[in-house]
C-alpha positions as CSV (number, residue, x, y, z in Angstrom):
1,X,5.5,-11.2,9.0
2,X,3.1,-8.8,6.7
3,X,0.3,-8.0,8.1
4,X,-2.9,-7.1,5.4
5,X,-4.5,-3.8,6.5
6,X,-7.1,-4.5,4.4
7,X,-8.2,-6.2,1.1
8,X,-11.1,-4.3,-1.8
9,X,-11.3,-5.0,-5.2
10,X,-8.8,-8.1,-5.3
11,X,-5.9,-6.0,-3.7
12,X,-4.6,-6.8,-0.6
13,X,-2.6,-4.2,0.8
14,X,0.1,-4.7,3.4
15,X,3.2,-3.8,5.3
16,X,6.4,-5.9,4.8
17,X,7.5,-5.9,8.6
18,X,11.5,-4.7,9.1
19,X,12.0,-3.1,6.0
20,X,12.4,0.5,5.1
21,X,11.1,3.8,7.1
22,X,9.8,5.4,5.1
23,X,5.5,5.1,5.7
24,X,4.3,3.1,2.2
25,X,1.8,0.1,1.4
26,X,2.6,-3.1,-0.8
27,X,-0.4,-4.3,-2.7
28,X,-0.4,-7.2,-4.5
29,X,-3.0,-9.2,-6.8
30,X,-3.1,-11.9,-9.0
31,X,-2.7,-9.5,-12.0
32,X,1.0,-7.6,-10.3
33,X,2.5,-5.5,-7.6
34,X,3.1,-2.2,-6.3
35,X,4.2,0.0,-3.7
36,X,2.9,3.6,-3.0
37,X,4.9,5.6,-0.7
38,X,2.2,7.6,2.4
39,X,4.5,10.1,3.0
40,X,5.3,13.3,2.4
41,X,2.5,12.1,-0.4
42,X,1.1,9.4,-1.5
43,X,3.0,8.4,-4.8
44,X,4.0,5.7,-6.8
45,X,7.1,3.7,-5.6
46,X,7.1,0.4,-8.1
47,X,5.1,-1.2,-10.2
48,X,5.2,-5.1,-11.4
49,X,2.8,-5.4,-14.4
50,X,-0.3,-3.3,-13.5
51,X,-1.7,-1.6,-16.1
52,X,-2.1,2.7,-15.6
53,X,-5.7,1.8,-15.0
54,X,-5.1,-0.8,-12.2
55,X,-2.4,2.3,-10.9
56,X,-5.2,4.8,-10.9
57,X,-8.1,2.5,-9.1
58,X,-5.4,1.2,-6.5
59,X,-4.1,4.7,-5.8
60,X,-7.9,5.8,-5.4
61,X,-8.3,3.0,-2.9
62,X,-4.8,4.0,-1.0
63,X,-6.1,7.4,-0.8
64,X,-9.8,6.3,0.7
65,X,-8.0,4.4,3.3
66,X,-4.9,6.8,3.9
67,X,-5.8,7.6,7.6
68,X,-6.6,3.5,8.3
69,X,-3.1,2.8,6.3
70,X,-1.5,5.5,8.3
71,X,-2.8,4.2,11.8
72,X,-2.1,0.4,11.0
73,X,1.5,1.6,9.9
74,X,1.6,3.7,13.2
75,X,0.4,0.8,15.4
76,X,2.3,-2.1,13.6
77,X,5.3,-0.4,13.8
78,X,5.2,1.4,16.7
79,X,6.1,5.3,15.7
């Protein structure tokens, strides 16, 4: 299961249920993939074939919606 958080801009960003502790957000589009860790900052974990424009604009969007990332992670997973 991977539930979508929320989708702007052709992203959707979502949680990949059982994986890793660590709080971060997959996004995914027809153009690539990536994964920006929440915690202790939000940073860049991997990339698939975005451009460094894509990066910047998705990154924008993870920090606009860093509280409602933080509370779906929170809820969905329980901690």
């Amino acid at each position: 299961m991977s539930p979508t958080v929320f989708r702007e801009k052709g992203y959707r960003f979502f949680f990949f249920s059982r994986e890793e502790v660590r709080m971060h957000v997959h996004v995914i589009s027809g153009d690539g993939e990536a994964k920006y860790w929440l915690e202790p900052q939000i940073e860049l974990s991997k990339n698939s074939k975005y451009s460094s424009k894509q990066l910047n604009e998705i990154k924008a969007l993870v920090e606009e919606h860093e509280n409602e990332l933080i509370a779906a992670w929170q809820k969905h997973f329980g901690n």
